[in-house]
FISETI-167995 format. One record per residue (C-alpha): residue in three letters; chain; residue number from 1; y, z, x. Coordinates in steps of 0.2 Angstrom, whole numbers. Last residue first. Example, Ala and Ser with C-alpha at 12.3 -4.5 7.8 and 13.67 -1.06 7.14 Angstrom:
// residues 2
code:SER; unit:A; pos:2; v:-5; w:36; u:68
code:ALA; unit:A; pos:1; v:-22; w:39; u:62
// end
This chain:
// residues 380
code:UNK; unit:A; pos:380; v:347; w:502; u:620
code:UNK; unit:A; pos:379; v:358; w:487; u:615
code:UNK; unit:A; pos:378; v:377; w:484; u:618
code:UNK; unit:A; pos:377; v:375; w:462; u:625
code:UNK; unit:A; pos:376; v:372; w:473; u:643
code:UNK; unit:A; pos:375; v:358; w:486; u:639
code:UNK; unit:A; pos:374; v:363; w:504; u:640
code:UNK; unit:A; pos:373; v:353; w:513; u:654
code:UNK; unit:A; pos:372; v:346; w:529; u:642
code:UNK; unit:A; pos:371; v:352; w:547; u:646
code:UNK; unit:A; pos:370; v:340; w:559; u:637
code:UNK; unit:A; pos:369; v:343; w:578; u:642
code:UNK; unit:A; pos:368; v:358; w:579; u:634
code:UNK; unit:A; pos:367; v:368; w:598; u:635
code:UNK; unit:A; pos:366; v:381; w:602; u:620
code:UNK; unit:A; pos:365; v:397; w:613; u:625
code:UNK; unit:A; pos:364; v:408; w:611; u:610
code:UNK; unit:A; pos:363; v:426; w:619; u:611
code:UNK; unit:A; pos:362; v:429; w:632; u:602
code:UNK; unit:A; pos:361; v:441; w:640; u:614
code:UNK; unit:A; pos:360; v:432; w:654; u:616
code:UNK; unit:A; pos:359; v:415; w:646; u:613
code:UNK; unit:A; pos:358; v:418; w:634; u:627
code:UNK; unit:A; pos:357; v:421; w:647; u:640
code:UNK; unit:A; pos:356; v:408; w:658; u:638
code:UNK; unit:A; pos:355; v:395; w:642; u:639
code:UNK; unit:A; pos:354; v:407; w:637; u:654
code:UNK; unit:A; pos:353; v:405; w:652; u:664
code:UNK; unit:A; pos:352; v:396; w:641; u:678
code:UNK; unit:A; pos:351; v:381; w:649; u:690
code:UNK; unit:A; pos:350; v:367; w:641; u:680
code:UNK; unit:A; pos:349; v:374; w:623; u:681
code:UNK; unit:A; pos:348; v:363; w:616; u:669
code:UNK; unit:A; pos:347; v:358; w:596; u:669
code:UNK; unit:A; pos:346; v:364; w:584; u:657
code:UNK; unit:A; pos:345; v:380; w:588; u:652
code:UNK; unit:A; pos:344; v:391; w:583; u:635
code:UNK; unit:A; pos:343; v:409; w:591; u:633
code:UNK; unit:A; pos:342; v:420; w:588; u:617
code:UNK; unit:A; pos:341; v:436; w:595; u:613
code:UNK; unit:A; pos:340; v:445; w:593; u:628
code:UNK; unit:A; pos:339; v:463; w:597; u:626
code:UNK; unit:A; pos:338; v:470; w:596; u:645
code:UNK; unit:A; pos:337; v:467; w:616; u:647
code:UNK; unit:A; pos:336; v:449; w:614; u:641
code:UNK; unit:A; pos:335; v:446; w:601; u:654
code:UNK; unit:A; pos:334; v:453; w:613; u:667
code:UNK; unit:A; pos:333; v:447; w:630; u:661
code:UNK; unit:A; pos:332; v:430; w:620; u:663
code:UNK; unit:A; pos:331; v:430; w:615; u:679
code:UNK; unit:A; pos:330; v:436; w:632; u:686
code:UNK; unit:A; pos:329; v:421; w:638; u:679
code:UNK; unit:A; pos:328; v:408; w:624; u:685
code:UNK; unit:A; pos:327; v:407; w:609; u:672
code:UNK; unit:A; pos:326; v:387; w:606; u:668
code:UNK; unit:A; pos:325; v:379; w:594; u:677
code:UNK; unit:A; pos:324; v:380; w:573; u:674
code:UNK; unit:A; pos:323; v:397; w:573; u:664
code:UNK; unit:A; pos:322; v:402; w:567; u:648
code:UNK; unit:A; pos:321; v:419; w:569; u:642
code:UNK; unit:A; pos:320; v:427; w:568; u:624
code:UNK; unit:A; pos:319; v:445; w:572; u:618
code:UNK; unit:A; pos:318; v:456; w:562; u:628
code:UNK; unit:A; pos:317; v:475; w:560; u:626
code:UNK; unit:A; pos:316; v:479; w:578; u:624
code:UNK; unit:A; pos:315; v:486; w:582; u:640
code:UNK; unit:A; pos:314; v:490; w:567; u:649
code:UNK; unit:A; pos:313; v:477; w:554; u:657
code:UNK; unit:A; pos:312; v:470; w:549; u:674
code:UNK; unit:A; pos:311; v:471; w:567; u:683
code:UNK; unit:A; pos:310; v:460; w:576; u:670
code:UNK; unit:A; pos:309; v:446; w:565; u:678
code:UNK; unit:A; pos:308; v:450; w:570; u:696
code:UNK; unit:A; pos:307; v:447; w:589; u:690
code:UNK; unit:A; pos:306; v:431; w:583; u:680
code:UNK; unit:A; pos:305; v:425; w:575; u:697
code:UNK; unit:A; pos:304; v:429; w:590; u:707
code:UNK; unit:A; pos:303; v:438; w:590; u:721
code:UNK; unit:A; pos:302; v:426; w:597; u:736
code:UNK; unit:A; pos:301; v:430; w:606; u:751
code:UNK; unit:A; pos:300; v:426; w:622; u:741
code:UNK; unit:A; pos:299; v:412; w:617; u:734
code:UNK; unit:A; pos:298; v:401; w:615; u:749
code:UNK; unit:A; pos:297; v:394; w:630; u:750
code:UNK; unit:A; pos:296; v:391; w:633; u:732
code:UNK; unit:A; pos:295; v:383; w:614; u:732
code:UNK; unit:A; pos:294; v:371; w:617; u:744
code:UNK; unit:A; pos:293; v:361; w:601; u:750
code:UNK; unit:A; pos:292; v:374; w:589; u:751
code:UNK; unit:A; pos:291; v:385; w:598; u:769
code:UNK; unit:A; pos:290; v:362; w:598; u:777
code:UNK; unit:A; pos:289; v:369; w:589; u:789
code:UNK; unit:A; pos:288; v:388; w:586; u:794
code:UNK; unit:A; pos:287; v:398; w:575; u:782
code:UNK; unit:A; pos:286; v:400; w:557; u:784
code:UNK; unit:A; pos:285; v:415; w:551; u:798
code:UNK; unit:A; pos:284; v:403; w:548; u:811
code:UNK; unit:A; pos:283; v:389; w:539; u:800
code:UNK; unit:A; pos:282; v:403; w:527; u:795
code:UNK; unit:A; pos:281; v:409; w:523; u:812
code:UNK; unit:A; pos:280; v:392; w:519; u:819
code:UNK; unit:A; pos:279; v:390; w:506; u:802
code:UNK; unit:A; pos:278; v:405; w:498; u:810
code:UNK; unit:A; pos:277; v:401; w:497; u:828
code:UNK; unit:A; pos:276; v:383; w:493; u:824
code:UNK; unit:A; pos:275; v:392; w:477; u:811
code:UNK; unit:A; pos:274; v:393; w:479; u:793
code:UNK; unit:A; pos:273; v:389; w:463; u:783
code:UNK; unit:A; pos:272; v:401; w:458; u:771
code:UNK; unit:A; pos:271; v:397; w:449; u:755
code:UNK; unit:A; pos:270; v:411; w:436; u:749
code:UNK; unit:A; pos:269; v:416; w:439; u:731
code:UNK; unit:A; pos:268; v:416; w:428; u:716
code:UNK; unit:A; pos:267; v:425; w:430; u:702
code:UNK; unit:A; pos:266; v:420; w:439; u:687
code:UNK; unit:A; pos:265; v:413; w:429; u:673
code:UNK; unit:A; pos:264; v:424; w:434; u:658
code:UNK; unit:A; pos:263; v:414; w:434; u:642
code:UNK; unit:A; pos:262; v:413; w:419; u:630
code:UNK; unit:A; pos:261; v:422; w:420; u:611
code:UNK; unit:A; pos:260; v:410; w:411; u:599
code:UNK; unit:A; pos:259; v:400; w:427; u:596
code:UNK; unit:A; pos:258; v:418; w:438; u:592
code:UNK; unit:A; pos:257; v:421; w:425; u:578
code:UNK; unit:A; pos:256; v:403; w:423; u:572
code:UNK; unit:A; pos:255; v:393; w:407; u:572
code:UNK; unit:A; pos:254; v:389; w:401; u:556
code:UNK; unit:A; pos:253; v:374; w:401; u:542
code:UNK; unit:A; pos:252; v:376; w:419; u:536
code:UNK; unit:A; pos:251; v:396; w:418; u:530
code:UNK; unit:A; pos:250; v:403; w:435; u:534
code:UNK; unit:A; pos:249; v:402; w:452; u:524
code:UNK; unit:A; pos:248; v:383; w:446; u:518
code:UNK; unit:A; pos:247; v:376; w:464; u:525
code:UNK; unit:A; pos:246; v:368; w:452; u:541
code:UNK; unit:A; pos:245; v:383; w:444; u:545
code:UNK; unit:A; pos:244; v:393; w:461; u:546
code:UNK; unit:A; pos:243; v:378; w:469; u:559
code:UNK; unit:A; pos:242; v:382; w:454; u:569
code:UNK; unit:A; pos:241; v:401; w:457; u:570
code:UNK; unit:A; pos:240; v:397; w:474; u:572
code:UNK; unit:A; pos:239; v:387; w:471; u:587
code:UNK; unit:A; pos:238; v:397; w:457; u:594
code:UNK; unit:A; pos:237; v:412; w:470; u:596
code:UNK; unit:A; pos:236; v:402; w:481; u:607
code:UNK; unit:A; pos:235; v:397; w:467; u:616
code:UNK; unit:A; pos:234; v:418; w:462; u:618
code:UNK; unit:A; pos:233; v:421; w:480; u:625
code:UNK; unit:A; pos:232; v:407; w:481; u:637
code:UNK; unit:A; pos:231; v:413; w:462; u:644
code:UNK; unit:A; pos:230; v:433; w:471; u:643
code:UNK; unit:A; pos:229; v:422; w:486; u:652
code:UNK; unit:A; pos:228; v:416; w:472; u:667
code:UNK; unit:A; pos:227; v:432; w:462; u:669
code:UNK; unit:A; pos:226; v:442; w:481; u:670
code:UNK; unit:A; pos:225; v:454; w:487; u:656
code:UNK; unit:A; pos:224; v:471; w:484; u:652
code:UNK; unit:A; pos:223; v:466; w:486; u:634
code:UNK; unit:A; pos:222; v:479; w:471; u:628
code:UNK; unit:A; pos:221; v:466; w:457; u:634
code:UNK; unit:A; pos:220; v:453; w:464; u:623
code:UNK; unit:A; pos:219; v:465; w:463; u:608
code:UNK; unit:A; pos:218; v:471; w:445; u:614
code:UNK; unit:A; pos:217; v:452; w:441; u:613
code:UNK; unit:A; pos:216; v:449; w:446; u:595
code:UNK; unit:A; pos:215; v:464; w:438; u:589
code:UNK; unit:A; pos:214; v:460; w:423; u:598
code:UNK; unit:A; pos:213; v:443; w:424; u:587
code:UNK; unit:A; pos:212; v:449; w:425; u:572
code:UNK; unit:A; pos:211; v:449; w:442; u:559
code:UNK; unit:A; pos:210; v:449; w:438; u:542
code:UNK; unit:A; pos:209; v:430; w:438; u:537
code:UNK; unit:A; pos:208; v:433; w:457; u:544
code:UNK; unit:A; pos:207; v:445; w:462; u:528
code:UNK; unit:A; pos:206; v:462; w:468; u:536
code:UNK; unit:A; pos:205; v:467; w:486; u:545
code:UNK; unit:A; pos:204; v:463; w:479; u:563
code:UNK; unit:A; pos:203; v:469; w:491; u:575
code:UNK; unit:A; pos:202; v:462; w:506; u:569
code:UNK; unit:A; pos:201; v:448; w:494; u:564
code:UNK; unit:A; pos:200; v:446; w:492; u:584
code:UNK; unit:A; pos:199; v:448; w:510; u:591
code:UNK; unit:A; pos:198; v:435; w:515; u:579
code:UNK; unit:A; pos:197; v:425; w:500; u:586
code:UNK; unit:A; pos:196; v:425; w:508; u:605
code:UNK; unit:A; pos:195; v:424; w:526; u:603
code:UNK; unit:A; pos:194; v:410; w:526; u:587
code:UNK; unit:A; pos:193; v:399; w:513; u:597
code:UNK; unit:A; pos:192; v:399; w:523; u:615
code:UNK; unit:A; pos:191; v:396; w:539; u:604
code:UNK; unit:A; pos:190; v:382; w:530; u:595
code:UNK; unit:A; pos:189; v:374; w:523; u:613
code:UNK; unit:A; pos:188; v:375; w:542; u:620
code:UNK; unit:A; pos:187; v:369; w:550; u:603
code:UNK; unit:A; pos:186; v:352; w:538; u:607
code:UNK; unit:A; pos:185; v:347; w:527; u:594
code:UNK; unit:A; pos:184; v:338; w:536; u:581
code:UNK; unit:A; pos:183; v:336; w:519; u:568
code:UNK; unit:A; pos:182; v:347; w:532; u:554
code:UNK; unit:A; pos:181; v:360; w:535; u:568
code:UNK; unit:A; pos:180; v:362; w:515; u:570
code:UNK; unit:A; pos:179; v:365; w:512; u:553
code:UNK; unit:A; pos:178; v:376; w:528; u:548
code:UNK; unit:A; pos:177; v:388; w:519; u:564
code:UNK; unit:A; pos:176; v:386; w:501; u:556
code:UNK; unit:A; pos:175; v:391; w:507; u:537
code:UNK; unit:A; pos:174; v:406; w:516; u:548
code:UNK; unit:A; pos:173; v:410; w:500; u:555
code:UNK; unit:A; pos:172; v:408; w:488; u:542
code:UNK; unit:A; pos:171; v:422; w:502; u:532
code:UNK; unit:A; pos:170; v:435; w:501; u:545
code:UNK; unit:A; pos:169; v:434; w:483; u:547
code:UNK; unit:A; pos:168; v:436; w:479; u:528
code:UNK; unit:A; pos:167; v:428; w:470; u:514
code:UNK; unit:A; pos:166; v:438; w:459; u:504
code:UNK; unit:A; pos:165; v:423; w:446; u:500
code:UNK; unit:A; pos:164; v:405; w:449; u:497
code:UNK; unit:A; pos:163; v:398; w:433; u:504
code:UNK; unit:A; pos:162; v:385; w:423; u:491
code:UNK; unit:A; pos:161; v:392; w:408; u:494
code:UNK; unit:A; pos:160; v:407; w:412; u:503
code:UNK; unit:A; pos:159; v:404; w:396; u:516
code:UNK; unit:A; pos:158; v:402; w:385; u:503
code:UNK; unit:A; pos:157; v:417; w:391; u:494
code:UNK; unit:A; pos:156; v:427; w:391; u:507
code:UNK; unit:A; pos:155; v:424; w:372; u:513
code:UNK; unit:A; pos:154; v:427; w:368; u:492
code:UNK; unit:A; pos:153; v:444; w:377; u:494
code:UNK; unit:A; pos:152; v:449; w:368; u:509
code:UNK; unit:A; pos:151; v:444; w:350; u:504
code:UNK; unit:A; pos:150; v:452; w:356; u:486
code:UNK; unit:A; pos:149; v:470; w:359; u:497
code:UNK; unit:A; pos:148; v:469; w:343; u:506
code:UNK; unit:A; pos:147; v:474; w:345; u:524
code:UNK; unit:A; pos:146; v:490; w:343; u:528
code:UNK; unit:A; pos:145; v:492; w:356; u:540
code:UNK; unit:A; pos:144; v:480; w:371; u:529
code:UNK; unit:A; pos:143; v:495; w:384; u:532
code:UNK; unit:A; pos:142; v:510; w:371; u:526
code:UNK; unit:A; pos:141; v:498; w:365; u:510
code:UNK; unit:A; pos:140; v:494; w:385; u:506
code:UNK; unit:A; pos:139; v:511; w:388; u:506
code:UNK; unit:A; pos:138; v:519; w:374; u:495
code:UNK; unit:A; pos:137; v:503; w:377; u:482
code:UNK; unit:A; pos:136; v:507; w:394; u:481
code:UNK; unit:A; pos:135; v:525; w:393; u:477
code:UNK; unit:A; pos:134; v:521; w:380; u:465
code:UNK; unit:A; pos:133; v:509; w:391; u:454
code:UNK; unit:A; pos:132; v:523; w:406; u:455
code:UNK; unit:A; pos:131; v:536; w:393; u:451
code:UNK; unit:A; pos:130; v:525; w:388; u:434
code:UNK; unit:A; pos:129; v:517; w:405; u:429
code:UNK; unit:A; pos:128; v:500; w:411; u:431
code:UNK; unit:A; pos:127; v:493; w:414; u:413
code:UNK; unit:A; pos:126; v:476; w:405; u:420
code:UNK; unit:A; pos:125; v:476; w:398; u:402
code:UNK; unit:A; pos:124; v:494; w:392; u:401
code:UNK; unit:A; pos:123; v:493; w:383; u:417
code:UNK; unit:A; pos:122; v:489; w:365; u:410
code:UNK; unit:A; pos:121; v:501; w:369; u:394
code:UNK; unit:A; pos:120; v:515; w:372; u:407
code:UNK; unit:A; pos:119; v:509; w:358; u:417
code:UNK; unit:A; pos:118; v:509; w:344; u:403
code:UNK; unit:A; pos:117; v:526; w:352; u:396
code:UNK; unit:A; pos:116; v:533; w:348; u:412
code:UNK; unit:A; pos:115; v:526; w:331; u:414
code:UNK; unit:A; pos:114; v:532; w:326; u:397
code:UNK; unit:A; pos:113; v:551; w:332; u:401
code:UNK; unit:A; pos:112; v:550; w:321; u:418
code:UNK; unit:A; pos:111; v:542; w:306; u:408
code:UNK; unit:A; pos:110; v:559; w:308; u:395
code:UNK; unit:A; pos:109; v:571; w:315; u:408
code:UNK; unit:A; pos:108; v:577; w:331; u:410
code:UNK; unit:A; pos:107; v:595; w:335; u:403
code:UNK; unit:A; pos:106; v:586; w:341; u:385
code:UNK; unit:A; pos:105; v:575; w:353; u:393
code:UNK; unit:A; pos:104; v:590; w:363; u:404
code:UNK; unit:A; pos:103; v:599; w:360; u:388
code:UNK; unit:A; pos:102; v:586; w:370; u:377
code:UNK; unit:A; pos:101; v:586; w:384; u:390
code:UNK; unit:A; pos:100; v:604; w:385; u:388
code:UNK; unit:A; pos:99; v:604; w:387; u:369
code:UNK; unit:A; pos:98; v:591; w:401; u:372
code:UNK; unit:A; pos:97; v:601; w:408; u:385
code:UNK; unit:A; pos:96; v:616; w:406; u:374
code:UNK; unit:A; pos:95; v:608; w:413; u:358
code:UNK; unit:A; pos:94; v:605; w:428; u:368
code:UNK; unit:A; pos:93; v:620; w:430; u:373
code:UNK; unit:A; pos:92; v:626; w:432; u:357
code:UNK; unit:A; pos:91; v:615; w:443; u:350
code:UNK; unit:A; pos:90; v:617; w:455; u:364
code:UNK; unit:A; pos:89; v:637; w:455; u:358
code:UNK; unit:A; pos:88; v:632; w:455; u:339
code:UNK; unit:A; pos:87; v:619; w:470; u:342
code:UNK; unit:A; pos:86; v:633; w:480; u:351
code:UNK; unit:A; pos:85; v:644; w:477; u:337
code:UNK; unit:A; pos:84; v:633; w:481; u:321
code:UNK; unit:A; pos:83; v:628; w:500; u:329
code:UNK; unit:A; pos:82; v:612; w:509; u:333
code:UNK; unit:A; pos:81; v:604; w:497; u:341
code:UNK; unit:A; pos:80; v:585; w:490; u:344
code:UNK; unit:A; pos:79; v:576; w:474; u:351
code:UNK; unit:A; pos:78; v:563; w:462; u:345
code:UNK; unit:A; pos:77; v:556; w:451; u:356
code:UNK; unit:A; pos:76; v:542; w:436; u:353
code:UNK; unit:A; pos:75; v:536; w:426; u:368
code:UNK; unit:A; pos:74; v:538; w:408; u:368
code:UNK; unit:A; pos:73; v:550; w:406; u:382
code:UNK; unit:A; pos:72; v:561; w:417; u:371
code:UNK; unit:A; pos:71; v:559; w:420; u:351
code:UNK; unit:A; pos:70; v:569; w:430; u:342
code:UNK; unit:A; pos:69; v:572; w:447; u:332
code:UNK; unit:A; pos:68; v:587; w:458; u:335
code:UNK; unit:A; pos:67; v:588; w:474; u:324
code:UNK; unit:A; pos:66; v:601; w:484; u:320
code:UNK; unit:A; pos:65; v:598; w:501; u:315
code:UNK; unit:A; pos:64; v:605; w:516; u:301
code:UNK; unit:A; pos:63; v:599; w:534; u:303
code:UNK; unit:A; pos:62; v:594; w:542; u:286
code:UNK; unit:A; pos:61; v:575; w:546; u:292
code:UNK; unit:A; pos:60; v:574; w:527; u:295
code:UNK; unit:A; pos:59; v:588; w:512; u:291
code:UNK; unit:A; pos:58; v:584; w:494; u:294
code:UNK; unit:A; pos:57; v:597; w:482; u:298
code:UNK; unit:A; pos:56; v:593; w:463; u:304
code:UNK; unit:A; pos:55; v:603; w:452; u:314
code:UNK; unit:A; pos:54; v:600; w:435; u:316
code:UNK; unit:A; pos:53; v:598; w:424; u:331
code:UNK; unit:A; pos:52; v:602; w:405; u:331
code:UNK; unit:A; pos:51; v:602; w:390; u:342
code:UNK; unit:A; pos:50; v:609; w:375; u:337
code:UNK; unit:A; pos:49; v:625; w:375; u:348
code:UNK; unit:A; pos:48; v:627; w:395; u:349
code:UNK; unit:A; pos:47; v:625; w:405; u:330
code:UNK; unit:A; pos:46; v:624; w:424; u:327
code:UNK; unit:A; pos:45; v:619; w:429; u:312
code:UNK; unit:A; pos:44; v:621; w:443; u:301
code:UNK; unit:A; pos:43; v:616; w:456; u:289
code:UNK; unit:A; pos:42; v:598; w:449; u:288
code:UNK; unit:A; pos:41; v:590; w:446; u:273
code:UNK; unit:A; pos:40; v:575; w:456; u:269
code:UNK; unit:A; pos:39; v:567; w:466; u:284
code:UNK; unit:A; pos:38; v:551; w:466; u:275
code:UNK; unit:A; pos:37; v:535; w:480; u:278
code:UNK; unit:A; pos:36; v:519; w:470; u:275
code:UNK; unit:A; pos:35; v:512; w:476; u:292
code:UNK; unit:A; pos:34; v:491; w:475; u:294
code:UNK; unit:A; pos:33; v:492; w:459; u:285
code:UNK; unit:A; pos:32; v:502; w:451; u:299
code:UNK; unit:A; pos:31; v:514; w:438; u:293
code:UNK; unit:A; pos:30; v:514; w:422; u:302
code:UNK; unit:A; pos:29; v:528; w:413; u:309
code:UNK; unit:A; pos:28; v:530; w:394; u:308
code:UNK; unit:A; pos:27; v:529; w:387; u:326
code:UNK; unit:A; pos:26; v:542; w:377; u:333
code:UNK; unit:A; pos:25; v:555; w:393; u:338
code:UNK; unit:A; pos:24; v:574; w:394; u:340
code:UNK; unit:A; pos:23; v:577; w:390; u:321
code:UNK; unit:A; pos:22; v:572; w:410; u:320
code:UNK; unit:A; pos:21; v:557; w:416; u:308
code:UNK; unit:A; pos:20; v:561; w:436; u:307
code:UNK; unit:A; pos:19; v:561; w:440; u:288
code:UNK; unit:A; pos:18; v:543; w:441; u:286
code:UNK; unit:A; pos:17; v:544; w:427; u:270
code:UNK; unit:A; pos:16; v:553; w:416; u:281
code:UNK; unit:A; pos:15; v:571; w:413; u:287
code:UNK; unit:A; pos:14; v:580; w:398; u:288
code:UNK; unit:A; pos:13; v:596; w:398; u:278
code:UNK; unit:A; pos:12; v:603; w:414; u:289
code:UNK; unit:A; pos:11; v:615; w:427; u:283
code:UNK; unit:A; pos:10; v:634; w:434; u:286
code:UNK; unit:A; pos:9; v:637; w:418; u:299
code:UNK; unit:A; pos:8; v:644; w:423; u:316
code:UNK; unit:A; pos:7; v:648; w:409; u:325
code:UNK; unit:A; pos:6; v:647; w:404; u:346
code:UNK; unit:A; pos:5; v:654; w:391; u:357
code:UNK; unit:A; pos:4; v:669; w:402; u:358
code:UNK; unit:A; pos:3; v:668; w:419; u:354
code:UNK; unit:A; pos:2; v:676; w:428; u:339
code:UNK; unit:A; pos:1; v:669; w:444; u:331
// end
């Protein structure tokens, strides 16, 4: 086999007792006691500049192998073929990776050589690798803004002392909801909780010490919603923040993200004052007496809250509603016919099908007697 730059040599001079010690390595090798089986001289050698590979033959069960046996970015490999060619071809380019690496070495600089063998040796232990050690440093430099990266890492660690780290929104908010049904707060204030923070880890698939506020308040802004429900919303929010500070999930000592983001203050609205002539008006155009006291009676003029409710969203989109009575007959077809799953009422409505209605579509039908006033910062 000719190849420029490299020689094939029937044996190599420098071969220990194992018969696997290459010129390639600094180290002398050491036999294992557990494996006293020698390879013997090897059947050839393949040479580039100073580096050299040899080629050992071993047969097993009457089959004949070639076996490559070197050292690379000081790891040991050893690697297997059937025939005396194939091995000499991955032998030489071996030996020219091997050269290569050497020339890389040998073109640095005397203080730049020492340096690199200073932080290879540095990072050994930690087993991270030079570019992967770089790679981090570059982005942790351009994300900190020039600040020192050990002022950074000594603010985290003070902050994380005794945090548990990793832990995410999804799982802080099902510990919260278990919480608050232990303490026998009202199903009301639990369903409000379980609606409104599901919605945020749905949204928010990362540990909870990651979140920031602006990130917290764009969310907020994204709902579409009304000052006073985004204020609901943000509440909500404070609630499992807090309940996260006090399981260690988030430094004790500091303000929380969603506690550190202010509510809207809605803006100001001059009051009115109905004049005779105005108030006259409106008691004209109110019903007739007595139009409140019969609900049968007045039914029929009436479009009913659940129908109007339906109206705001497409089949499917909602699963829960709560009302104040019971859904009359044609109330319930409707909700059932939108994909209700979950109906909650106060006070019965004896002359409504729904109980009959609700248990053929499977749909649960469950009467509340306590509805508590929910507090403004999401207490009962």
């Amino acid at each position: 086999m000719k190849t420029k730059g490299a020689k094939v040599d029937a044996f190599s001079p420098v071969m220990n007792d194992c018969g696997d010690k290459l010129v390639t390595t600094q180290e002398p090798a050491v036999c294992g006691k557990s494996k006293k089986r020698k390879h013997g001289k090897p059947v050839a050698s393949v040479k580039f500049g100073s580096a050299v590979v040899p080629i050992y033959q071993l047969t097993s069960a009457g089959r004949k192998r070639f076996i490559l046996s070197f050292y690379m970015e000081g790891k040991r490999e050893r690697r297997s073929f059937t025939n005396l060619d194939a091995a000499k071809k991955e032998a030489q380019l071996v030996a020219q990776r091997i050269q290569g690496g050497r020339q890389e070495m040998n073109d640095l600089r005397p203080h730049d050589r020492e340096a690199y063998r200073t932080v290879v040796d540095l990072l050994m232990p930690s087993g991270v690798p030079l570019v992967t050690a770089v790679q981090e440093y570059v982005r942790a430099n351009k994300l900190l803004n020039g600040l020192p990266l050990l002022t950074a890492v000594d603010e985290f660690s003070r902050k994380a002392r005794g945090m548990k780290l990793g832990v995410k929104v999804k799982d802080v908010v099902e510990e919260l909801l278990v919480a608050k049904k232990q303490d026998g707060l009202s199903h009301r204030y639990q369903l409000q909780l379980q609606s409104n923070l599901r919605r945020f880890a749905a949204d928010f698939d990362v540990p909870i010490s990651h979140i920031r506020r602006d990130q917290i308040d764009d969310w907020l802004r994204k709902r579409g919603v009304a000052i006073r429900s985004r204020n609901g919303l943000l509440a909500t929010i404070r609630v499992l923040f807090s309940f996260a500070k006090k399981r260690a999930y988030l430094p004790v000592g500091d303000v929380t993200e969603a506690e550190a983001l202010d509510k809207i203050r809605a803006a100001d609205v001059e009051t009115q004052i109905f004049t005779p002539e105005q108030f006259a008006k409106i008691l004209h155009a109110a019903p007739p007496s007595g139009f409140w006291d019969d609900r049968d009676a007045r039914q029929k003029f009436m479009l009913h809250a659940e129908v109007n409710l339906c109206s705001l969203f497409r089949r499917g989109e909602a699963k829960l509603v709560a009302t104040t009575t019971m859904p009359c007959t044609a109330c319930m077809q409707t909700l059932c016919a939108y994909g209700i799953r979950e109906i909650y009422y106060r006070d019965v409505y004896h002359a409504s099908d729904a109980p009959e209605i609700a248990k053929l579509y499977g749909v649960k039908l469950e009467r509340i007697t306590d509805f508590p006033e929910l507090d403004p910062l999401g207490g009962v």
